[in-house]
C-alpha positions in Angstrom: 74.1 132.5 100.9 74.5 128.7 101.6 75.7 128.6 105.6 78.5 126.3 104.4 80.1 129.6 102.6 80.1 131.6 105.5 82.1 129.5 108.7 85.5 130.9 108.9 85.9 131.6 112.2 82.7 130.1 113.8 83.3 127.6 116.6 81.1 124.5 116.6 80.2 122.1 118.9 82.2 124.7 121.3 84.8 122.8 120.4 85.8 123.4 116.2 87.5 127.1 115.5 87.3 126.9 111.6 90.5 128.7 110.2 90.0 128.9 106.3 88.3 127.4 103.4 90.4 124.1 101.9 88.4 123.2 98.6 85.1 121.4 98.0 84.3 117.6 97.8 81.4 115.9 95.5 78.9 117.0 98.3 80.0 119.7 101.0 82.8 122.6 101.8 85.9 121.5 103.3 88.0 123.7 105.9 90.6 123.7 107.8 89.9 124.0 112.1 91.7 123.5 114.9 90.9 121.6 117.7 90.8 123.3 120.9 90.8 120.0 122.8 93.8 118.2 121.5 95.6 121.5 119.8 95.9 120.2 116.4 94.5 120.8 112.9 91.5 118.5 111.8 89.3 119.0 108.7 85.7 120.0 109.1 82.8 119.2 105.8 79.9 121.0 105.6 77.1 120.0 102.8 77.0 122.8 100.4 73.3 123.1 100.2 70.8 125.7 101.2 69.2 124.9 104.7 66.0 122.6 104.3 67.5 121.0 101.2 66.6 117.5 102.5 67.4 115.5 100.1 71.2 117.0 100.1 71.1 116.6 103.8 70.0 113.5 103.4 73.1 112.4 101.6 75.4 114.3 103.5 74.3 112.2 106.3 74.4 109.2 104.9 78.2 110.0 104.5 78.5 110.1 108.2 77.1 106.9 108.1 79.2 105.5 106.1 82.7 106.9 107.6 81.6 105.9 110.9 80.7 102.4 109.9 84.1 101.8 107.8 87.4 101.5 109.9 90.0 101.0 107.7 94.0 102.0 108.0 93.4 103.7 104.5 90.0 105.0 105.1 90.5 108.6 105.8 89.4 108.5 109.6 86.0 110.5 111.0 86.3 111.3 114.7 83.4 113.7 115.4 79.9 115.4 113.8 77.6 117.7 115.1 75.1 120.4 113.4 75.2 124.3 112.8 72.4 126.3 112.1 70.6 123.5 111.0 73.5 121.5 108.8 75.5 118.8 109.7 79.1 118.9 109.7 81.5 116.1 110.0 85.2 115.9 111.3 87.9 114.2 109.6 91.4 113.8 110.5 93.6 116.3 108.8 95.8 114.9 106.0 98.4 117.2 104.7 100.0 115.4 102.1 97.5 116.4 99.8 95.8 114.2 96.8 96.8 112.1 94.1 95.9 114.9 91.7 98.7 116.9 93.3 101.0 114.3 92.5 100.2 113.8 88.9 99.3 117.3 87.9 102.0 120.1 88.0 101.0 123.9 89.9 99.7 125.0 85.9 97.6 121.8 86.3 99.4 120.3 83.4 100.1 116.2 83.6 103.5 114.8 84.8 102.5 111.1 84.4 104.4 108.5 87.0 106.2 105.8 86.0 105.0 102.3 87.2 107.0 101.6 90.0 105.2 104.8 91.5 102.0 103.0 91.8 103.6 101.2 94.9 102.8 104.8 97.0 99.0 104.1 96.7 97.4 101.3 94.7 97.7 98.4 96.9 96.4 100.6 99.9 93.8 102.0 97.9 93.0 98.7 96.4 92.5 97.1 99.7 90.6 100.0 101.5 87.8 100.0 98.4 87.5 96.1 99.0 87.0 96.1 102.6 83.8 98.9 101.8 83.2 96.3 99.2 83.1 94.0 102.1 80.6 96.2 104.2 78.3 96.0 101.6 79.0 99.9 100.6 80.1 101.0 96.7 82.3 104.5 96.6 80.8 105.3 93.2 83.1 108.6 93.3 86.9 107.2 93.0 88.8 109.6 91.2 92.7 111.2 92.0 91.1 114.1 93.7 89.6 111.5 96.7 93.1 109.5 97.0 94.8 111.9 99.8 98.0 111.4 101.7 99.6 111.8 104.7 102.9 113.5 106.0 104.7 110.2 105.9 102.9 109.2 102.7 100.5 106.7 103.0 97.1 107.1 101.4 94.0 107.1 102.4 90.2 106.8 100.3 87.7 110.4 101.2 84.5 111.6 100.0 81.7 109.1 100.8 79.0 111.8 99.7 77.9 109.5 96.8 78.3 106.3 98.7 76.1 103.5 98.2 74.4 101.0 100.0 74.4 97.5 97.8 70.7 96.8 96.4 69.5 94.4 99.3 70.9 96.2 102.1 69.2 98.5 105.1 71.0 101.7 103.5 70.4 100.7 99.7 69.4 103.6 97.8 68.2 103.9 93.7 69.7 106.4 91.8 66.7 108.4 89.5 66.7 107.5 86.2 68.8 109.9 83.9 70.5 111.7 86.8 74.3 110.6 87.0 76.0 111.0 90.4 79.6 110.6 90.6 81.9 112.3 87.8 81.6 111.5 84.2 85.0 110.6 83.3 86.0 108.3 86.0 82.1 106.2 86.0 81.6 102.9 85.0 79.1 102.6 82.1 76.5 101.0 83.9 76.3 104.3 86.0 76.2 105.7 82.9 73.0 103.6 82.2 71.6 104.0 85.8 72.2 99.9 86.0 72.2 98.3 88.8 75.6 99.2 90.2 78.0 96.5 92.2 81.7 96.5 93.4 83.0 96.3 89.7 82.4 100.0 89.0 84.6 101.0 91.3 87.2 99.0 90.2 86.6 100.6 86.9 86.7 103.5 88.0 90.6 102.7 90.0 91.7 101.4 86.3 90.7 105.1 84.8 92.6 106.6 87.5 95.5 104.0 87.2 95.9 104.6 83.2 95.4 108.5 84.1 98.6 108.5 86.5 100.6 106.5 84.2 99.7 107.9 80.8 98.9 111.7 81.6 95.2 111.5 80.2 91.9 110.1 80.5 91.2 107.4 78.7 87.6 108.1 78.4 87.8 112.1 77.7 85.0 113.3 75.5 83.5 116.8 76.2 79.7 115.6 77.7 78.7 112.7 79.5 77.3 110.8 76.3 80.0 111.5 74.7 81.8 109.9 77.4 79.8 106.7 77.5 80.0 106.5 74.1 83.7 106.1 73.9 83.4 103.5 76.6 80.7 101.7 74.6 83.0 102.0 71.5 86.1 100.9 73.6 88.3 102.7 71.2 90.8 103.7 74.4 94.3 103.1 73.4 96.4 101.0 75.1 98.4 101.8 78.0 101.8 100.1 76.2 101.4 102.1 73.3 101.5 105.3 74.7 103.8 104.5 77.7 107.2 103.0 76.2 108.4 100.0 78.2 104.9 99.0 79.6 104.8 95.0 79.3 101.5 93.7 76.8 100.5 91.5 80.0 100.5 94.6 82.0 98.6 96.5 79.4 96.5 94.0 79.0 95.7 93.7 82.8 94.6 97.2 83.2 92.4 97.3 80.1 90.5 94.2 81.8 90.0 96.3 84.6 88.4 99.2 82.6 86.4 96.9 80.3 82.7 97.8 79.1 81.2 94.3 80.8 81.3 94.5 84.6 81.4 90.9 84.5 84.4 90.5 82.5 86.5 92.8 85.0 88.4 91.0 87.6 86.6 89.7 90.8 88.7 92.0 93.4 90.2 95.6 93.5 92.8 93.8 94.9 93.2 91.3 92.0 93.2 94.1 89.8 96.0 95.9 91.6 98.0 92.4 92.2 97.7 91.6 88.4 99.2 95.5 87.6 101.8 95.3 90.4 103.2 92.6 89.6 105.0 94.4 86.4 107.3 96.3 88.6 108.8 93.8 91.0 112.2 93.0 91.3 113.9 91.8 88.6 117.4 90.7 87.9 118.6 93.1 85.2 120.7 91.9 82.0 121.5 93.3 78.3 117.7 92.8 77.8 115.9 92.5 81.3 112.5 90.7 81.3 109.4 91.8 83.7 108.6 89.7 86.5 105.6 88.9 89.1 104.6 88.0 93.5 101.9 85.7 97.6 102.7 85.6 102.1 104.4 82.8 103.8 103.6 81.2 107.8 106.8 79.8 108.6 107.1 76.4 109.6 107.8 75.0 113.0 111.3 74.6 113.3 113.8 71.3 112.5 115.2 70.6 116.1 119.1 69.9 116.3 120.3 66.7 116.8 123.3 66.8 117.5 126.1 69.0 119.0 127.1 70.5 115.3 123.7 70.8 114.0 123.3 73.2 117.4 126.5 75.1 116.8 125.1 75.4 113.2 122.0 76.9 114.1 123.2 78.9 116.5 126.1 80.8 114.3 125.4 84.3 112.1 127.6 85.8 109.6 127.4 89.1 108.6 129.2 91.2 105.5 130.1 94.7 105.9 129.3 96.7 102.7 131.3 99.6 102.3 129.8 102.1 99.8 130.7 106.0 98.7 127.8 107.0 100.6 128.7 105.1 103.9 129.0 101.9 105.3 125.8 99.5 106.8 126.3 95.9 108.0 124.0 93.0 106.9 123.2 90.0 109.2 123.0 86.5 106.8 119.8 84.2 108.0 122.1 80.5 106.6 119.5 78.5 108.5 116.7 79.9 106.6 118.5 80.0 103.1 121.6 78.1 103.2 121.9 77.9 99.1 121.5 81.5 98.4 123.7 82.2 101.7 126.2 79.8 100.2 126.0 81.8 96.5 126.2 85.0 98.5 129.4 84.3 100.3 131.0 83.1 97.4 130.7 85.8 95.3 131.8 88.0 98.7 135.5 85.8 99.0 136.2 86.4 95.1 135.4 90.2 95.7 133.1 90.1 92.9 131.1 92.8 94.3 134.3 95.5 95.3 134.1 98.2 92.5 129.8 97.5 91.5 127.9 100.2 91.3 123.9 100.2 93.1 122.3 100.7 89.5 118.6 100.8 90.2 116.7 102.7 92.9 113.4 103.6 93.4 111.6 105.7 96.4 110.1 104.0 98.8 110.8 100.6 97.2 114.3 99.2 97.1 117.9 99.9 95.9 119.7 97.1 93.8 123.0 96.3 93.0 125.3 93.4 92.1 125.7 92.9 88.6 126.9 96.0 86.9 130.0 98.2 86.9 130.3 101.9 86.4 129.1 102.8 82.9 126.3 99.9 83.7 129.1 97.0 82.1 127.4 94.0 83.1 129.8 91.2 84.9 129.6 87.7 84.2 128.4 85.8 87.1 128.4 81.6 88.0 125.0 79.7 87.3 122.1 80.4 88.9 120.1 79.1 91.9 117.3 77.5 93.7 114.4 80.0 94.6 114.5 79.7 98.6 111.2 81.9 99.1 109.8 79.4 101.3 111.7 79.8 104.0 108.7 82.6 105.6 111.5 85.6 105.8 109.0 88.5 104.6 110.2 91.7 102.4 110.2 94.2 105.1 112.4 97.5 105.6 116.4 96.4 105.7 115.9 93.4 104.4 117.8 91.6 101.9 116.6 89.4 99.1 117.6 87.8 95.6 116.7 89.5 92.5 115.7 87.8 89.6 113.8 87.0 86.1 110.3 85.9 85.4 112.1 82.0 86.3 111.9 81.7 89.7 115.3 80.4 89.9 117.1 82.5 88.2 119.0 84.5 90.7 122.7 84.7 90.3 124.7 87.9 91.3 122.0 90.6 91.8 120.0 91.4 95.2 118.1 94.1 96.5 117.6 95.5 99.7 113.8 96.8 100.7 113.6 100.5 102.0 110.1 100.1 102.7 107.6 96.8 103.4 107.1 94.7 100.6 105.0 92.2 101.5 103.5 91.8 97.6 107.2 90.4 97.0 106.8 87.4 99.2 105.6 84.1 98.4 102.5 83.9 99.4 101.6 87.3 97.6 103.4 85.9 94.3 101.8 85.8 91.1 103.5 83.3 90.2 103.4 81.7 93.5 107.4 82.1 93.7 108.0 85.7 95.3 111.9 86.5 96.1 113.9 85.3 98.7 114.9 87.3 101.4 118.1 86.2 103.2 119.4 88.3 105.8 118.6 91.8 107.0 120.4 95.2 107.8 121.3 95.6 111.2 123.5 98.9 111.0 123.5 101.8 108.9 119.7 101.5 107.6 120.4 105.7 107.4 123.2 104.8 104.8 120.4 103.1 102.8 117.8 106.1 103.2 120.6 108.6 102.0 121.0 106.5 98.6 117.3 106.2 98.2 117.1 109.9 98.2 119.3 110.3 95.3 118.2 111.5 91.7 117.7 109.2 89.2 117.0 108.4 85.3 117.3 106.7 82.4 121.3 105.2 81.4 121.6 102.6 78.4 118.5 101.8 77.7 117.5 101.4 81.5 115.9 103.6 83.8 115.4 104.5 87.6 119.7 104.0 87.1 121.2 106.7 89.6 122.4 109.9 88.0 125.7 109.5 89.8 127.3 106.6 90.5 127.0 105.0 93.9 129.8 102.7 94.2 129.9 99.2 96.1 133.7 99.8 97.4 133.9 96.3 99.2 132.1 93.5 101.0 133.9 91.8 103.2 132.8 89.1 106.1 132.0 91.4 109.2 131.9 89.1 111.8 130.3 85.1 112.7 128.4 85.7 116.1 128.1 82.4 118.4 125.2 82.9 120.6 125.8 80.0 123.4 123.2 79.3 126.1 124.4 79.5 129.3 123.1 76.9 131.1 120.4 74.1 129.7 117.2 76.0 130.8 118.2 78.8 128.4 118.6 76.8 126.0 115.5 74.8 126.4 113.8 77.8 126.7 115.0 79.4 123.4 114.2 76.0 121.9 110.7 75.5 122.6 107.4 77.1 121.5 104.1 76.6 123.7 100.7 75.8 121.6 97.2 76.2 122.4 94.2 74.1 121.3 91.2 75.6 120.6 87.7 73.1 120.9 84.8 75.3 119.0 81.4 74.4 117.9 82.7 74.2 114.3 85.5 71.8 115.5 89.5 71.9 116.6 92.7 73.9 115.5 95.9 74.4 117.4 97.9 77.8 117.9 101.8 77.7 118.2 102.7 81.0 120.5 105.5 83.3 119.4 107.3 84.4 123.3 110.0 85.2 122.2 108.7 87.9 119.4 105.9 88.7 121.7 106.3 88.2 125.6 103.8 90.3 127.2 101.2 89.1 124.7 101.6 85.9 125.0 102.4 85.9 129.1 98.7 88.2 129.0 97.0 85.3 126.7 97.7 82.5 128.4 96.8 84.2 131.9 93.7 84.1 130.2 93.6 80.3 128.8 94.7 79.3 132.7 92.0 81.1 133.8 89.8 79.3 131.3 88.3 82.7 130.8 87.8 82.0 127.2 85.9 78.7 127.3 82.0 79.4 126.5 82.9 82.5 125.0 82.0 82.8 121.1 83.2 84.5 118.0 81.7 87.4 118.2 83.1 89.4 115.0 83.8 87.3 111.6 84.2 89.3 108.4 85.0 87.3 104.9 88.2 87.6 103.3 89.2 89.0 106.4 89.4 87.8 110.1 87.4 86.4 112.7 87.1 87.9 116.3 86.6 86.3 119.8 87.8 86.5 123.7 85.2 89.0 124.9 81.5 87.8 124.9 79.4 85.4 125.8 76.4 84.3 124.4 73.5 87.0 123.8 76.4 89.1 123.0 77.2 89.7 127.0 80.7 91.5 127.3 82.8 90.2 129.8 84.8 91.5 132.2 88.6 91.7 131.6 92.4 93.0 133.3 94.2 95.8 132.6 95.5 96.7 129.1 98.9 95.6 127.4 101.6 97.3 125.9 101.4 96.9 122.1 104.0 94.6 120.3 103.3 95.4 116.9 107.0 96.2 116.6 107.6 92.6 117.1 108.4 92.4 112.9 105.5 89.5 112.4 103.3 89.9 109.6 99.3 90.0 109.7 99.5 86.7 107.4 96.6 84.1 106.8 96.3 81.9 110.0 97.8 84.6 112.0 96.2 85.2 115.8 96.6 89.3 116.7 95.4 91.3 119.2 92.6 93.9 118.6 92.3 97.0 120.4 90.1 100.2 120.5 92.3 103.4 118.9 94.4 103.6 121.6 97.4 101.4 120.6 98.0 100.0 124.1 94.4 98.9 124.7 94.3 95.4 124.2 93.2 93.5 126.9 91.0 90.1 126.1 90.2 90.0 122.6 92.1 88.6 119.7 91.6 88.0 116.1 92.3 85.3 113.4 93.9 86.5 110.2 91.8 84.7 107.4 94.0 86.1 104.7 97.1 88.2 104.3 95.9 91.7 105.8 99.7 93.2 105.4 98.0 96.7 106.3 97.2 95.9 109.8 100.9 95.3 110.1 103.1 98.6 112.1 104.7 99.6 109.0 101.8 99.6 107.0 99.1 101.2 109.4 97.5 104.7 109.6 98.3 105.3 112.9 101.8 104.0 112.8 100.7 101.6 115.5 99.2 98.2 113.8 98.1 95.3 115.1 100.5 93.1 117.5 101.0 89.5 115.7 101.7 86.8 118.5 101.4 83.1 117.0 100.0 81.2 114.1 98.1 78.6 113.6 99.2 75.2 113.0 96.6 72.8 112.3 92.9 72.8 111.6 93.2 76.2 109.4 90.2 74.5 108.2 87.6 75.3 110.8 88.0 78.7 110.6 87.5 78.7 107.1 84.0 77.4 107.9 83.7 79.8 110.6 85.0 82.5 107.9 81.4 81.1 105.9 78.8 81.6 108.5 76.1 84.1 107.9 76.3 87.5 109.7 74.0 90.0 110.8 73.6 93.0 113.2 72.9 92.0 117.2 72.9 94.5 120.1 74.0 97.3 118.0 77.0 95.4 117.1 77.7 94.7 113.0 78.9 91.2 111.5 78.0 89.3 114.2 77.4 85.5 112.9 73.6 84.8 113.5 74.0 81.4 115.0 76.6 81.0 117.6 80.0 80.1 117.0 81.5 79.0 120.9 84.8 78.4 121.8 84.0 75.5 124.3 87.6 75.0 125.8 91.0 76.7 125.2 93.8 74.3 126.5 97.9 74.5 126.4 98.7 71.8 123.8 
């Protein structure tokens, strides 16, 4: 009998009391153990293989590579591995939300498909961790709903790297033997089938088999052997997504059948494009007789317009809020005029006339966002004025509580209708947009969030020909102006203070950019930084870490990869409410979320889950200041070659040194 059959109550490492058997991956045994250490449950994987099975072993272990390589928020985290009777076993944290096959699959194993909106809980996660392996050089080759898990709050997380491969090229690249498939049938790419060369592509295939799987309630590749399999892929007789799911848009359709096309090369370039182009079906829209679909991209705000004058001050300085008074409770929403006067203006308007006293909230989804503002009981559409200019430039970001227009496929198109985000939305911003529009977002909750979370929770269908409409009515009873807050300075260093924003300038090997520094979102950051820059500690230092399509890192080493020596740690900020966003600067850290000392990193595109709401350990990375000018460089620094040094990964192989770091 395999040793991997046999653990239940076995201690490893002196450490690991294995409780009880959990299932079984693509390679090993998975239990459940506790950790005498820290006192909580952790999983423990053991190769199911009879000892001196090398070539199993061999496999297994390459797993542990892999996890221990890959640090992702939605990579399902290793934290310790060890050997018993002569098989390795790894640790893994313990997820208890169980797997996306849970979630699509009733307790008889029969199919409850999800409708689209429900794709929010794991695709763009999902999509993003498979990229960043992607990144690292590493394909998953084993995607499938059974390897998509979740935890207790619900966010999801890519396991099983038993099959994982090393791209052709690289020091871990493996070849699959000719006529032996690894991976399972139904969810492979047919040039696994083939025992092709395999790149990142088949894994996105293998995402769009899972994607029409949770949304249709079948395979779309189903036959009863492997060739049979293949052959229905070669034949590409699969049936469209919008013919068997009603209300599907053809572009939408059509998206996800790119994705799970026969030619790797005619699939999109990214996981994340893929998921982008499906996602962009179920974004807001503003609802009428016959609604129309819609799309979303993430904004750095601009440095802001000074006053000039003593009204322009007052101006600037003045907040109105609305109190909205529903049958579930009341919550109280803050209006940003600065940032969106027009749809401020359009808000208010339709506030004074009572336009909204006696609307119902007639869409809400989960973990997404409620809507309201253009329908009565019995969903009776009102008339509304004419519509408005798109104000999604303003950098306000779709996160928890906050407000923003709703509207069609025309970017200005808003009228009546708004929603309000129970969850991060950052694919609804500008800068995530499709359509390079995204929805503007004009003020934020700043009471009663709880009021929100209860009408979230409520049960929900289809009503006139529209669905996720609330089975009972939840009533808008009034709006009415709350309050306008004046927030005067008290004496002219406060309000010089509030006023201005300190920059750096950064001289590097590759050339110049300049870094405006958020205080007032991030005071102990920013104080710890510039202790650093007045202490020229980072000049001669280099960029030690630089991964494409993602971020560059620096503020520790000098050349030769010599670590220097730093102050104490910082308290985290992460909860600051900036966003991880393209020419961001952050602070990186070990695990520990208060760890950060030195070392910061650049943001080279939007990496939203790095952001507090969005990470694994509900910690995130602590945004501080944005760059303003010469975003440039570091996309030439983002180019460099990489390699391994001193048993550190992605270090560029010719310097990149930060010769001076100066207040600007």
């Amino acid at each position: 009998m395999p040793v991997a059959s046999k653990l239940t109550g076995k201690t490893l490492n002196n450490r690991y009391i294995v409780l009880r058997p959990l299932g079984e991956g693509g390679m090993g045994k998975v239990y459940l153990a506790k950790d005498k250490r820290f006192d909580k449950q952790v999983v423990v994987k053991v190769p199911t293989m009879e000892v001196g099975d090398k070539d199993f072993k061999d496999r297994f272990m390459r797993e542990i590579v892999s996890l221990a390589t890959l640090e992702h928020p939605h990579i399902v985290p290793t934290s310790d591995w060890g050997e018993i009777e002569g098989l390795p076993f790894l640790v893994l944290r313990y997820l208890n939300g169980g797997n996306l096959r849970n979630r699509i699959t009733d307790l008889q194993g029969y199919y409850k498909p999800m409708p689209l909106e429900r794709l929010n809980e794991w695709l763009p996660q999902i999509a993003s961790a498979v990229d960043f392996i992607h990144s690292k050089n590493w394909i998953h080759r084993d995607l499938k709903p059974d390897n998509i898990l979740f935890d207790e709050a619900g966010n999801s997380y890519l396991a099983d790297f038993g099959i994982a491969k090393a791209l052709e090229g690289t020091p871990m690249g493996v070849k699959t033997t000719l006529g032996t498939l690894i991976g399972t049938p139904q969810y492979m790419a047919p040039e696994m089938h083939l025992g092709k060369g395999v790149g990142p592509r088949a894994d996105q295939f293998s995402l769009g088999v899972m994607i029409y799987e949770t949304l249709a309630g079948k395979i779309p590749f189903a036959g009863e052997t492997p060739t049979a399999i293949f052959v229905e892929m070669m034949q590409g007789k699969v049936k469209p997504i919008h013919e068997l799911v009603p209300g599907i848009p053809l572009e939408k359709s059509n998206a996800l059948m790119k994705g799970i096309t026969f030619d790797p090369r005619d699939r999109y370039g990214s996981c994340v494009d893929f998921a982008n182009a499906i996602m962009r079906s179920m974004l807001v829209r503003e609802w009428s007789s016959a609604s129309a679909e819609t799309p979303p991209m993430i904004v750095i705000p601009e440095t802001k317009i000074e006053p000039t004058k003593k009204a322009d001050f007052l101006g600037s300085r003045l907040k109105t809020s609305v109190k909205v008074t529903t049958s579930k409770g009341e919550f109280i929403i803050e209006l940003d005029e600065k940032a969106a006067p027009i749809t401020v203006k359009n808000f208010l308007s339709y506030v004074d006339e009572k336009f909204y006293d006696g609307t119902i909230f007639h869409r809400v989804i989960k973990k997404f966002m409620i809507q309201g503002g253009g329908f009565n009981s019995g969903m009776n559409q009102k008339a509304t004025k004419g519509n408005i200019k798109n104000e999604s430039f303003n950098g306000l970001t779709n996160l928890r509580g906050t407000i923003a227009m709703a509207r069609t496929p025309d970017p200005d198109s808003a009228s009546s209708q708004f929603f309000i985000n129970v969850k991060d939305n950052g694919f609804l911003d500008k800068a995530n947009s499709g359509d390079g529009a995204g929805y503007c977002v004009f003020g934020k909750v700043t009471s009663g969030m709880e009021v929100l979370d209860t009408i979230e929770g409520v049960q929900t269908g289809n009503k006139m020909g529209h669905g996720d409409v609330p089975n009972e009515d939840i009533s808008i009873l009034s709006v009415i102006k709350a309050r306008e807050t004046k927030i005067e300075p008290t004496k002219k260093e406060d309000f010089l203070g509030s006023r201005l924003k300190k920059s750096v300038k950064f001289n590097t090997s590759k050339g110049e950019f300049t870094i405006e520094l958020d205080e007032k979102a991030a005071p102990i950051t920013v104080k710890n930084f510039l202790s650093y820059v007045e202490d020229k500690f980072f000049d001669g230092t280099i960029f030690h870490r630089v991964i494409k399509k993602f971020m560059i890192q620096g503020g520790g080493f000098n050349p030769g990869m010599k670590q220097k020596a730093t102050k104490g740690n910082i308290k985290n900020e992460s909860f600051n409410g900036l966003n991880n966003l393209r020419g961001t600067i952050a602070m990186a850290r070990t695990p520990d979320p208060d760890s950060a000392s030195s070392q910061f990193f650049i943001n080279v595109k939007d990496n939203g889950f790095l952001d507090k709401a969005n990470s694994g350990d509900g910690a995130g990375y602590c945004v501080f200041g944005k760059v303003t000018s010469g975003m440039e460089v570091l996309d030439t620094i983002e180019g460099v070659q990489t390699g391994n040094k001193m048993g550190h990964g992605d270090v560029p192989n010719e310097d990149v040194t930060i010769l001076s770091v100066i207040k600007a």
